[in-house]
Biopython code that builds the backbone (N, CA, C, O; Angstrom):
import numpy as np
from Bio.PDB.StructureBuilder import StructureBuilder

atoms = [
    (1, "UNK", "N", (91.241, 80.567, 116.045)),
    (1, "UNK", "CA", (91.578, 81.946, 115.721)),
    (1, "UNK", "C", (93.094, 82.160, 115.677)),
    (1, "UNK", "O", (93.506, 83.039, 114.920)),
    (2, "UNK", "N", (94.118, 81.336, 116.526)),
    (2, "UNK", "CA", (95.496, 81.624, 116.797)),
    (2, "UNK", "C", (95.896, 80.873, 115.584)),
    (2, "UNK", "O", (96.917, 81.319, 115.059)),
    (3, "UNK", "N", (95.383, 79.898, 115.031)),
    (3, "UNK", "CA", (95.850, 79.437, 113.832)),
    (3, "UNK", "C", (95.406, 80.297, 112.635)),
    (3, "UNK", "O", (95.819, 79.704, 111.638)),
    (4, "UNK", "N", (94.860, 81.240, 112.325)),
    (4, "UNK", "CA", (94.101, 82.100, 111.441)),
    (4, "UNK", "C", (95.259, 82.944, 111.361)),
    (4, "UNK", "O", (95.996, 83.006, 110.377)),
    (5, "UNK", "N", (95.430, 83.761, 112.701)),
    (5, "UNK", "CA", (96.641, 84.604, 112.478)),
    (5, "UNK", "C", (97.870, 84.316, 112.493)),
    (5, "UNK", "O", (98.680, 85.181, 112.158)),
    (6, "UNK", "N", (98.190, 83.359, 112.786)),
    (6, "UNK", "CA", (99.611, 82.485, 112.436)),
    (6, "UNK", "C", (99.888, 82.140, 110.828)),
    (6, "UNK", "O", (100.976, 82.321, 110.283)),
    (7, "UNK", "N", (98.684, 81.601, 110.162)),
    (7, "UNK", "CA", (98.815, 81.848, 108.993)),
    (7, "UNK", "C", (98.877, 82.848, 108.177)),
    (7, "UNK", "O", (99.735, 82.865, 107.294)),
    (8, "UNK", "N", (97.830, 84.020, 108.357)),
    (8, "UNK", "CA", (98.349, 85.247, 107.615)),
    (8, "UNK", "C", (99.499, 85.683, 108.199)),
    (8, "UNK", "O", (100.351, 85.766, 107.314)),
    (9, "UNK", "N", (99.848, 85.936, 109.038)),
    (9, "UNK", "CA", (101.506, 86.190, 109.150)),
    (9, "UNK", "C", (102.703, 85.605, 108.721)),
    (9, "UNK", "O", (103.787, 86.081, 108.387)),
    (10, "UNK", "N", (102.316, 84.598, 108.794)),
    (10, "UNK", "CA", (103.235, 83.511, 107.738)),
    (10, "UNK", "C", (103.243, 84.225, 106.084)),
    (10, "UNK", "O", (104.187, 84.851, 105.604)),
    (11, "UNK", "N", (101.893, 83.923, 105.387)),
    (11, "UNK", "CA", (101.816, 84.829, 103.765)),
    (11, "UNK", "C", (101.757, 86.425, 104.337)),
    (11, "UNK", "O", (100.850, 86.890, 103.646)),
    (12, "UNK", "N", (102.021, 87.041, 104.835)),
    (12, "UNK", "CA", (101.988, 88.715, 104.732)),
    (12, "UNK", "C", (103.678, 88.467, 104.960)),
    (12, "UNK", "O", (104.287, 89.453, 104.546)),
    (13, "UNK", "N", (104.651, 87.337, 105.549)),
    (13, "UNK", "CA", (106.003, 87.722, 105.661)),
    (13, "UNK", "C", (106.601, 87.132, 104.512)),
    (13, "UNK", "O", (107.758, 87.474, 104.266)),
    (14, "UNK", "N", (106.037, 86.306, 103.753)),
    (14, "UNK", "CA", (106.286, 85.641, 102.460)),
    (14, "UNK", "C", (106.470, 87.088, 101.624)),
    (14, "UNK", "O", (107.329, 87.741, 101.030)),
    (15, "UNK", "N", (105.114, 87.120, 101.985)),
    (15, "UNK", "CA", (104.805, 88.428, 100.435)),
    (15, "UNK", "C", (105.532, 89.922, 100.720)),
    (15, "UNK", "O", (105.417, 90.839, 99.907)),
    (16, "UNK", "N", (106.354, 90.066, 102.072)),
    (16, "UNK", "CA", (107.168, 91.459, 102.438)),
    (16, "UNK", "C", (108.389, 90.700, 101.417)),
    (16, "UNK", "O", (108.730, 91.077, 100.296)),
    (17, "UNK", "N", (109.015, 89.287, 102.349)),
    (17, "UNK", "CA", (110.389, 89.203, 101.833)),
    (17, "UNK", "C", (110.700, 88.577, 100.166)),
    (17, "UNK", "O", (111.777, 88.370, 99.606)),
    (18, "UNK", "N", (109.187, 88.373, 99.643)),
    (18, "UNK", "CA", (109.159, 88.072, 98.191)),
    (18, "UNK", "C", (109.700, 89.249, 97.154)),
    (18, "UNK", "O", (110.092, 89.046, 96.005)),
    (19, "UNK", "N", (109.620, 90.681, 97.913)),
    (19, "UNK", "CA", (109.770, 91.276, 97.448)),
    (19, "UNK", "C", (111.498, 91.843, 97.433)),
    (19, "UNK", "O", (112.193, 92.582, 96.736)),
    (20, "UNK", "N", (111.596, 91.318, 98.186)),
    (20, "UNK", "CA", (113.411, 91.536, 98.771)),
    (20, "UNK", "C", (114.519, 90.715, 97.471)),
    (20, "UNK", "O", (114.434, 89.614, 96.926)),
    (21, "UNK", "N", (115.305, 91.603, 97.364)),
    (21, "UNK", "CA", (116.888, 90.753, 96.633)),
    (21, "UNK", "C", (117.506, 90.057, 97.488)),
    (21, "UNK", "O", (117.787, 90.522, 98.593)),
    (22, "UNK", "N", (117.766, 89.047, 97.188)),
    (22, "UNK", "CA", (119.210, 88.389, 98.538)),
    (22, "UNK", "C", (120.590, 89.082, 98.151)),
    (22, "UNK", "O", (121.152, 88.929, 97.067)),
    (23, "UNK", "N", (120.974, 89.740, 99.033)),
    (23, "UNK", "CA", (122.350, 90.350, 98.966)),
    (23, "UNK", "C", (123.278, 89.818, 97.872)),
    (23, "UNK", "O", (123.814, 90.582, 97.068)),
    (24, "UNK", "N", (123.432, 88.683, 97.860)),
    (24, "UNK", "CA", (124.347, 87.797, 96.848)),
    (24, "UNK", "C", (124.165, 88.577, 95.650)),
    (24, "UNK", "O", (125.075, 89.227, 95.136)),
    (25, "UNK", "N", (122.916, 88.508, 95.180)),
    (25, "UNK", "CA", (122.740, 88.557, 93.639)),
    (25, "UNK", "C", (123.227, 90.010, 93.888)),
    (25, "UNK", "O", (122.411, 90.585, 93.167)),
    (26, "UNK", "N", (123.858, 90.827, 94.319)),
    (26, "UNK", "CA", (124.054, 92.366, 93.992)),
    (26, "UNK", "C", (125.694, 92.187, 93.537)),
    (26, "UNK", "O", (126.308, 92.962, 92.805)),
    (27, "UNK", "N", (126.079, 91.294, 93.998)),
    (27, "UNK", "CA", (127.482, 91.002, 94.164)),
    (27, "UNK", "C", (127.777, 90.808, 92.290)),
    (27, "UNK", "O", (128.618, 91.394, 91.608)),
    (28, "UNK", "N", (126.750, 89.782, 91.857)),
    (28, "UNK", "CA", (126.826, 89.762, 89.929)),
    (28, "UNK", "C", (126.830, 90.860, 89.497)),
    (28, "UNK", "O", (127.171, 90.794, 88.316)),
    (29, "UNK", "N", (126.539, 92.383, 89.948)),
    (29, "UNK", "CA", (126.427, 93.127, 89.132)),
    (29, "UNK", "C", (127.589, 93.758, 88.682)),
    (29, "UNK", "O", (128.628, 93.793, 89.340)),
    (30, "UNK", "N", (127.459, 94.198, 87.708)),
    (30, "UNK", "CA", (128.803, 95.338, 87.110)),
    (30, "UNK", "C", (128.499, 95.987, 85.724)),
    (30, "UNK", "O", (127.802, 95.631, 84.774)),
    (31, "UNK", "N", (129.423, 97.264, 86.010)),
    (31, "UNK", "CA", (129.078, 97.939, 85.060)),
    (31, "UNK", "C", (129.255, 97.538, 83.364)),
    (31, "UNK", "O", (130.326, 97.091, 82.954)),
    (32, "UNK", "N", (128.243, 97.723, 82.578)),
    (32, "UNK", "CA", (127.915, 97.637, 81.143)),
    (32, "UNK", "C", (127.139, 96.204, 81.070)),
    (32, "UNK", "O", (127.479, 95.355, 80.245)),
    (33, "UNK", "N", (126.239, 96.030, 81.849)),
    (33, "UNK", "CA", (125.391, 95.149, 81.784)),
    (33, "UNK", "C", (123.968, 95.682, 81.470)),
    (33, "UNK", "O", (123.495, 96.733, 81.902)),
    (34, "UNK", "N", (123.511, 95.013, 80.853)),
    (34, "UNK", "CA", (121.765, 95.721, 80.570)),
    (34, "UNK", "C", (120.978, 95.705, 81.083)),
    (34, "UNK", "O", (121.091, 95.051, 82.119)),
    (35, "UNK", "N", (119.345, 96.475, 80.788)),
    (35, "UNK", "CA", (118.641, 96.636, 81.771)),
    (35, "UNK", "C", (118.179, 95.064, 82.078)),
    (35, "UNK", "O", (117.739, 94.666, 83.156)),
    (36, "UNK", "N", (118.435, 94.065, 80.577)),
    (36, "UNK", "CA", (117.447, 92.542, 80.970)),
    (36, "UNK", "C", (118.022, 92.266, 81.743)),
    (36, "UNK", "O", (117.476, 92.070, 82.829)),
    (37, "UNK", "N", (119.749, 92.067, 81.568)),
    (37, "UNK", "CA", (120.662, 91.371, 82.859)),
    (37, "UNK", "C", (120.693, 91.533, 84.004)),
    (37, "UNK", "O", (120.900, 90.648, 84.834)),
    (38, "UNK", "N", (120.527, 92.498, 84.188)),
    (38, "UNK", "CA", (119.800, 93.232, 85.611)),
    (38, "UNK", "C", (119.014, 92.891, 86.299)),
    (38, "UNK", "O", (119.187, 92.467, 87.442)),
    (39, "UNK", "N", (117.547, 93.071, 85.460)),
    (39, "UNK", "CA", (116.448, 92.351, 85.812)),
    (39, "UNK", "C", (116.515, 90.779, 85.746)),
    (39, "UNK", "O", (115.624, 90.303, 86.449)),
    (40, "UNK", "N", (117.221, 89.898, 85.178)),
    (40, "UNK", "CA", (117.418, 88.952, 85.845)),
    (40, "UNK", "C", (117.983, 88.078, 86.591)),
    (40, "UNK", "O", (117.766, 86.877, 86.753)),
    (41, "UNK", "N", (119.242, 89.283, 87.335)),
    (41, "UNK", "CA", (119.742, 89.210, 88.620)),
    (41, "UNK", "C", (118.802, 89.430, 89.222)),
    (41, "UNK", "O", (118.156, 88.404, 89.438)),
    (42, "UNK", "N", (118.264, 90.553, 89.735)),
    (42, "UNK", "CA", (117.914, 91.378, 90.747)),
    (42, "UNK", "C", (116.459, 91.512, 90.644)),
    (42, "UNK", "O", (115.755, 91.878, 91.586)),
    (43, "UNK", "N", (115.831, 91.073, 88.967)),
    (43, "UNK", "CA", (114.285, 91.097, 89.399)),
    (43, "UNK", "C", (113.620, 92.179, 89.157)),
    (43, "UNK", "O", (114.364, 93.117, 89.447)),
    (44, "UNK", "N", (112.469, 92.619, 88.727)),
    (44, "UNK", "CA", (111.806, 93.990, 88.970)),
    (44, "UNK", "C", (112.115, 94.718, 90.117)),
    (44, "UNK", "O", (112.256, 94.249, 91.247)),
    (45, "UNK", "N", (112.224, 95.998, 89.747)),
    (45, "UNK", "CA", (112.513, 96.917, 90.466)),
    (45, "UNK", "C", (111.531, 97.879, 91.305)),
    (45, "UNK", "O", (110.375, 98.053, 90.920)),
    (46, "UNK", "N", (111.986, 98.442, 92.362)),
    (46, "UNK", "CA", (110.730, 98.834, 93.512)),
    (46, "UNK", "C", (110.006, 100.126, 92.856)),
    (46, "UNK", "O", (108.795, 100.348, 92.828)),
    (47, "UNK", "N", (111.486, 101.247, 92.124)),
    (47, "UNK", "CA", (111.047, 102.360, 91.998)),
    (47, "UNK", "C", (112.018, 102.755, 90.875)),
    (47, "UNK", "O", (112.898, 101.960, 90.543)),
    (48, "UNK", "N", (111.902, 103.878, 90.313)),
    (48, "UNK", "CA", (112.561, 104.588, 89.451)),
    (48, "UNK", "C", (112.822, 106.043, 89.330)),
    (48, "UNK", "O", (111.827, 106.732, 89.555)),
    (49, "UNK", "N", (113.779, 106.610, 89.066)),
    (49, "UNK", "CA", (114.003, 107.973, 89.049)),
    (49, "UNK", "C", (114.638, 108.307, 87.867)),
    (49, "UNK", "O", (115.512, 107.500, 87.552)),
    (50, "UNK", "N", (114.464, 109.340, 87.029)),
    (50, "UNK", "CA", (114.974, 109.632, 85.967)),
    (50, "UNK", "C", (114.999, 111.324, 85.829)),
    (50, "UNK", "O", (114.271, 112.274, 86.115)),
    (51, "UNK", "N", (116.396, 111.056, 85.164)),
    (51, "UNK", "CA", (117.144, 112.532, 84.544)),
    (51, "UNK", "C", (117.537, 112.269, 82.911)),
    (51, "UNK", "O", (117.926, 111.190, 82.465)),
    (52, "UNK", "N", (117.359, 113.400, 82.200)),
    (52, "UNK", "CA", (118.105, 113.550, 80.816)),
    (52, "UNK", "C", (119.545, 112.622, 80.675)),
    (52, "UNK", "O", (120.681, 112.922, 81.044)),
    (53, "UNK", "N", (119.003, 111.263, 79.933)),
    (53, "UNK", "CA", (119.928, 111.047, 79.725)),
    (53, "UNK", "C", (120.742, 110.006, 80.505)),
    (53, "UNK", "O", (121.775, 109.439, 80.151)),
    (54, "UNK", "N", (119.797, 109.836, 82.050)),
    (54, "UNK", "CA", (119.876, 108.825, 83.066)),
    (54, "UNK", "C", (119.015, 108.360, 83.669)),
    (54, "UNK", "O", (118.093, 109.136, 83.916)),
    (55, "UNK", "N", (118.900, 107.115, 84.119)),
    (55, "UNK", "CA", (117.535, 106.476, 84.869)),
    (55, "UNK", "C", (118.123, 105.692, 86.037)),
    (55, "UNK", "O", (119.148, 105.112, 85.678)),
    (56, "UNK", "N", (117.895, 105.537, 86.981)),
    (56, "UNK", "CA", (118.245, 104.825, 88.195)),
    (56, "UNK", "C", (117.042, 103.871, 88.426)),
    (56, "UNK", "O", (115.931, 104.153, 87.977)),
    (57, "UNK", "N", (117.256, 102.850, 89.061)),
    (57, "UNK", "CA", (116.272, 102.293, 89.516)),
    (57, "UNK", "C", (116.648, 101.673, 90.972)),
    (57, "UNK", "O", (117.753, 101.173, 91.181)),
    (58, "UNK", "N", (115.704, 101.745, 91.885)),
    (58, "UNK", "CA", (116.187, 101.097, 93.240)),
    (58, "UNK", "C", (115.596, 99.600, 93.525)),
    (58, "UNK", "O", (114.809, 99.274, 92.636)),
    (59, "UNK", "N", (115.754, 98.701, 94.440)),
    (59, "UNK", "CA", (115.638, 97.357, 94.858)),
    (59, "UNK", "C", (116.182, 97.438, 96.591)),
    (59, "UNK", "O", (117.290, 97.884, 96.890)),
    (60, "UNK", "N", (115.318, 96.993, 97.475)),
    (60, "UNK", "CA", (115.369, 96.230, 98.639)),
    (60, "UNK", "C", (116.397, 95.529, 98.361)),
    (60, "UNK", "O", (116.752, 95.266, 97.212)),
    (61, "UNK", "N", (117.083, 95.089, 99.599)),
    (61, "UNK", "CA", (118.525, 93.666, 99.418)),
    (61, "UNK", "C", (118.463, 93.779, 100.520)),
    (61, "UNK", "O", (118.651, 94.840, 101.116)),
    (62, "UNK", "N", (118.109, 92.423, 101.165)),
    (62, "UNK", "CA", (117.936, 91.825, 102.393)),
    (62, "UNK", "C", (119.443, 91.222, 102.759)),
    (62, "UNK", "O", (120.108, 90.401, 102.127)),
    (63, "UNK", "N", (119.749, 91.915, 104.003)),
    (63, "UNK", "CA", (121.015, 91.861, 104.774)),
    (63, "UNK", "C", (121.952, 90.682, 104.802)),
    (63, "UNK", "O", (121.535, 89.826, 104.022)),
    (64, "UNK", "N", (122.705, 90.434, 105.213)),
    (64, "UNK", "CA", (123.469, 89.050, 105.270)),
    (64, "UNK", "C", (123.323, 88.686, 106.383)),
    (64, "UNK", "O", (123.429, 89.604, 107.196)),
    (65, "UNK", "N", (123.013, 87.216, 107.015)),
    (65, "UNK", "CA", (121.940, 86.698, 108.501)),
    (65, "UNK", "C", (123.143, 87.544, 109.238)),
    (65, "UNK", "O", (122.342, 87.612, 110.171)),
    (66, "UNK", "N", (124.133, 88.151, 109.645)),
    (66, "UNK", "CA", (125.208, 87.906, 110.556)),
    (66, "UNK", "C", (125.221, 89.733, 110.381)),
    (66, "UNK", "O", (125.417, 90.133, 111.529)),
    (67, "UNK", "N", (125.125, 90.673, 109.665)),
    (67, "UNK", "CA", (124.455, 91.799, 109.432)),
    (67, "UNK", "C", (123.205, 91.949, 110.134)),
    (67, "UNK", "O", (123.309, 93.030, 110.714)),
    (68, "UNK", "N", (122.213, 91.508, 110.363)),
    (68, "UNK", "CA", (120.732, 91.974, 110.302)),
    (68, "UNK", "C", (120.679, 92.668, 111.655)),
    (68, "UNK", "O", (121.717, 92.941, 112.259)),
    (69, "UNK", "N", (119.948, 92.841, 111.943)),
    (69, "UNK", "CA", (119.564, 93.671, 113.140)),
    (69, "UNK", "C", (117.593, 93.696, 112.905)),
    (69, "UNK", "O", (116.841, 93.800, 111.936)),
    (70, "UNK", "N", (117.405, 93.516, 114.568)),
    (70, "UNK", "CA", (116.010, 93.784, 113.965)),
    (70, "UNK", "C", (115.462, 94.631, 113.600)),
    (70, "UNK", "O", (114.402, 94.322, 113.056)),
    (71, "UNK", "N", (115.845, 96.393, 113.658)),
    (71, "UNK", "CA", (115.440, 97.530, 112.776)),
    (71, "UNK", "C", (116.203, 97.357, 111.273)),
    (71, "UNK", "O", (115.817, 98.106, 110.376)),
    (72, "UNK", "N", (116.917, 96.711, 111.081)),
    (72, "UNK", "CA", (117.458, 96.942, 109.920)),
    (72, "UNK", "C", (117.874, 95.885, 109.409)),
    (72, "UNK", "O", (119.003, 95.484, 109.689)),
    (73, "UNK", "N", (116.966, 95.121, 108.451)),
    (73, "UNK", "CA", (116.809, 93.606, 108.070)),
    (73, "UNK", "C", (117.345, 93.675, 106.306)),
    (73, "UNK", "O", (117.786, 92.718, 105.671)),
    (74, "UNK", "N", (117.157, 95.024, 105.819)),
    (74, "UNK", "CA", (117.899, 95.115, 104.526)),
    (74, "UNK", "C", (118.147, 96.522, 104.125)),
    (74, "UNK", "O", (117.736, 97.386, 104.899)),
    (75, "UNK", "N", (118.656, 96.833, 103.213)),
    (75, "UNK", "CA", (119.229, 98.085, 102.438)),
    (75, "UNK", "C", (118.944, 98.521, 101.132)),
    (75, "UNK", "O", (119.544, 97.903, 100.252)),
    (76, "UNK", "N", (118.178, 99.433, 100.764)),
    (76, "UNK", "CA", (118.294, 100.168, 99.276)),
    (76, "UNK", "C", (119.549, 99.860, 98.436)),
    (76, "UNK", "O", (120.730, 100.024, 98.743)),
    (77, "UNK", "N", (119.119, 99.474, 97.531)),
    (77, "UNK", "CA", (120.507, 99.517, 96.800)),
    (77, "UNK", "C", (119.802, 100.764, 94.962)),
    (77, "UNK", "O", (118.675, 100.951, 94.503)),
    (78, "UNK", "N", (120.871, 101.145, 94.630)),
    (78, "UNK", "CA", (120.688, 101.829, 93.636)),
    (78, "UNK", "C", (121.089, 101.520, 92.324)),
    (78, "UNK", "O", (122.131, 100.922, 92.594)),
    (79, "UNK", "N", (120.993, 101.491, 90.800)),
    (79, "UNK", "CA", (121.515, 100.895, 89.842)),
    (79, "UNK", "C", (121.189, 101.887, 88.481)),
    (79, "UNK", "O", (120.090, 101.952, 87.931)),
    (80, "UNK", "N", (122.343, 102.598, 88.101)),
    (80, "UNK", "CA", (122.027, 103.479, 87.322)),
    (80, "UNK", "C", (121.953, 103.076, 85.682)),
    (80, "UNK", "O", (122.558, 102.038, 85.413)),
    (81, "UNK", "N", (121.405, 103.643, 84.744)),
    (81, "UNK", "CA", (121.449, 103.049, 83.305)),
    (81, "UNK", "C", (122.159, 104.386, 82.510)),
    (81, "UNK", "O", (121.515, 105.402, 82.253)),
    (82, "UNK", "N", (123.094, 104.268, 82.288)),
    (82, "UNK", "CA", (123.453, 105.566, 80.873)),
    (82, "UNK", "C", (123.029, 104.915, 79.114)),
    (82, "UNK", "O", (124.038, 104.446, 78.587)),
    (83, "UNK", "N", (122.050, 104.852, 78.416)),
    (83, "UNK", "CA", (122.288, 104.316, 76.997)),
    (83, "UNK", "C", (121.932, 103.000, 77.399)),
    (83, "UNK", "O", (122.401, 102.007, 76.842)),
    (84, "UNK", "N", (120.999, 102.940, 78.486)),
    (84, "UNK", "CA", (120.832, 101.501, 78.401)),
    (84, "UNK", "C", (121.851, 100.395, 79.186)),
    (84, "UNK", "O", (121.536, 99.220, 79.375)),
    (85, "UNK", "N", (122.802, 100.846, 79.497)),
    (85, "UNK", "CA", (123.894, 99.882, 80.017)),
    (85, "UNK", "C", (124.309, 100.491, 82.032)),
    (85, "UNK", "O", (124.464, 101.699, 82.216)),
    (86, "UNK", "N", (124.367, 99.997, 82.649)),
    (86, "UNK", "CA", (124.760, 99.854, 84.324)),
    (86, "UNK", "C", (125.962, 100.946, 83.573)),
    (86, "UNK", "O", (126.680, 100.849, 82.578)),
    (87, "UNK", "N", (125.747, 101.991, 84.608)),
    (87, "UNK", "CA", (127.232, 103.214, 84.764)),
    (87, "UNK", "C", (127.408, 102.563, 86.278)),
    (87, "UNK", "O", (128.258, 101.736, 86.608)),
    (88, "UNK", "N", (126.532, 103.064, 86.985)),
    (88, "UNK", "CA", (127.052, 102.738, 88.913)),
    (88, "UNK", "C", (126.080, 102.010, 89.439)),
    (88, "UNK", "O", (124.946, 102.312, 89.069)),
    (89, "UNK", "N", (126.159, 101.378, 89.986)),
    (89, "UNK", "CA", (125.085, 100.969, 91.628)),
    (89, "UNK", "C", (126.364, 101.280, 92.603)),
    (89, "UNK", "O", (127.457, 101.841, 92.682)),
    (90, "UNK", "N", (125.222, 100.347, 93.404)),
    (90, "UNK", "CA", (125.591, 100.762, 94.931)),
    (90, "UNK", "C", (124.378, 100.796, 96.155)),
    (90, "UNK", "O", (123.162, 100.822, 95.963)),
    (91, "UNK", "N", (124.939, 100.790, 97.176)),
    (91, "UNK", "CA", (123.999, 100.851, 98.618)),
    (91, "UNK", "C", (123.596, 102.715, 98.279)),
    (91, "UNK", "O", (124.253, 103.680, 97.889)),
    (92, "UNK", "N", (121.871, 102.427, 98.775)),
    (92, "UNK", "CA", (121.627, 103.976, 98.476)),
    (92, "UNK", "C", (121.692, 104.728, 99.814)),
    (92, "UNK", "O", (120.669, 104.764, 100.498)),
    (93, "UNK", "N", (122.964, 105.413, 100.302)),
    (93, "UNK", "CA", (123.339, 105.842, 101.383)),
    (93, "UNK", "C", (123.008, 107.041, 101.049)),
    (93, "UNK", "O", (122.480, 107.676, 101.962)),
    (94, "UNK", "N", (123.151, 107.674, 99.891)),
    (94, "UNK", "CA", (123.074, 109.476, 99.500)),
    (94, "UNK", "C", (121.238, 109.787, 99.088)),
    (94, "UNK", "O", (120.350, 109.011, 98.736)),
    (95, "UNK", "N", (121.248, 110.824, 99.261)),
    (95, "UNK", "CA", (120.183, 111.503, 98.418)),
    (95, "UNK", "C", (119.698, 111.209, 96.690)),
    (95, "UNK", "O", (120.474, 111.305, 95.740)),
    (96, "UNK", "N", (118.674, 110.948, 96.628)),
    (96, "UNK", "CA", (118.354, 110.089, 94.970)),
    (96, "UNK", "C", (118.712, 111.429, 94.223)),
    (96, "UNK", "O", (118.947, 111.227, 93.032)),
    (97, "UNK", "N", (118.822, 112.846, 94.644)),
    (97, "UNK", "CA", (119.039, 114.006, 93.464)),
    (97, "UNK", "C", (120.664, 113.758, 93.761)),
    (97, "UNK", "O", (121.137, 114.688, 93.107)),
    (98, "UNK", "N", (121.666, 113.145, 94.283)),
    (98, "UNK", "CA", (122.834, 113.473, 94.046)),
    (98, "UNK", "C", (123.464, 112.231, 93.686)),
    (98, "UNK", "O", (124.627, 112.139, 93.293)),
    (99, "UNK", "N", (122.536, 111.139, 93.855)),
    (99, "UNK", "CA", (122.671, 110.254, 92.259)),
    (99, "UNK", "C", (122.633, 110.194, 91.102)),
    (99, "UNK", "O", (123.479, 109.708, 90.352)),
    (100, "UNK", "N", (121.706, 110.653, 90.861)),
    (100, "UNK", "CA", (120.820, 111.620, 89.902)),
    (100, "UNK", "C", (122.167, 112.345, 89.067)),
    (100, "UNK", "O", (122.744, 111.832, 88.108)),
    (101, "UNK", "N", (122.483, 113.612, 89.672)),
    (101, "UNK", "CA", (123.558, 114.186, 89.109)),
    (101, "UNK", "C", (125.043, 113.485, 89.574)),
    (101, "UNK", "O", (126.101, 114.019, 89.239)),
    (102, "UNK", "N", (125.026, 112.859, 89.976)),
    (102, "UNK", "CA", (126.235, 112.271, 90.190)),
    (102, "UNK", "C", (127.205, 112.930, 90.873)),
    (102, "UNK", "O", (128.384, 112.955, 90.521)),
    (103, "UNK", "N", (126.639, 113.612, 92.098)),
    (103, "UNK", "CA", (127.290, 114.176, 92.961)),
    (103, "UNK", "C", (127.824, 112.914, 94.080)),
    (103, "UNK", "O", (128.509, 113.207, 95.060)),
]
sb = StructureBuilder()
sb.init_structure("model")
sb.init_model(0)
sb.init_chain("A")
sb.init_seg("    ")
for serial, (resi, resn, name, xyz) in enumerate(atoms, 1):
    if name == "N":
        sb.init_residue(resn, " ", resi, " ")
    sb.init_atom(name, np.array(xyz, "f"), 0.0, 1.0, " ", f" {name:<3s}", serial, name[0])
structure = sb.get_structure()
């Protein structure tokens, strides 16, 4: 039985941090890059928010080992599109409506 749950915990922590960016790849990004280039830095994205004219999308990014903490193993990051092309990212520290408008 202790080997049963040793293994699903093993694939349930696979399949949390499968879903995670490694910090690094956030570092490639910059502005006027496209949505493919993006996505193949950083991968499908968790979620999306959209305004007239703007779309954000967010991604998990798992901490740097010397960063981590055990409540806080990674960070939102945010990545905006104007026309298709990166205007801003960034760590999502603010409110998604004052990204959004670019407050």
């Amino acid at each position: 039985m202790k080997h049963h749950l040793a293994l699903l915990s093993t694939i349930l922590l696979a399949a949390l941090l499968g879903a995670c960016v490694h910090g690094d790849n956030v570092e490639r990004l910059h502005a006027g890059m496209s949505r493919d280039q993006v996505q193949a830095v950083l991968g499908p994205s968790e979620s999306s928010a959209y305004s007239p004219g703007k779309d954000c999308s967010y991604y998990t990014v798992l901490k740097d080992f010397w960063q981590r903490t055990p409540w806080t193993m990674s960070d939102r990051y945010y990545v905006c599109f104007i026309d298709g092309k990166v205007e801003t990212f960034g760590r999502a520290d603010q409110s998604s409506a004052a990204q959004m408008t670019g407050q």
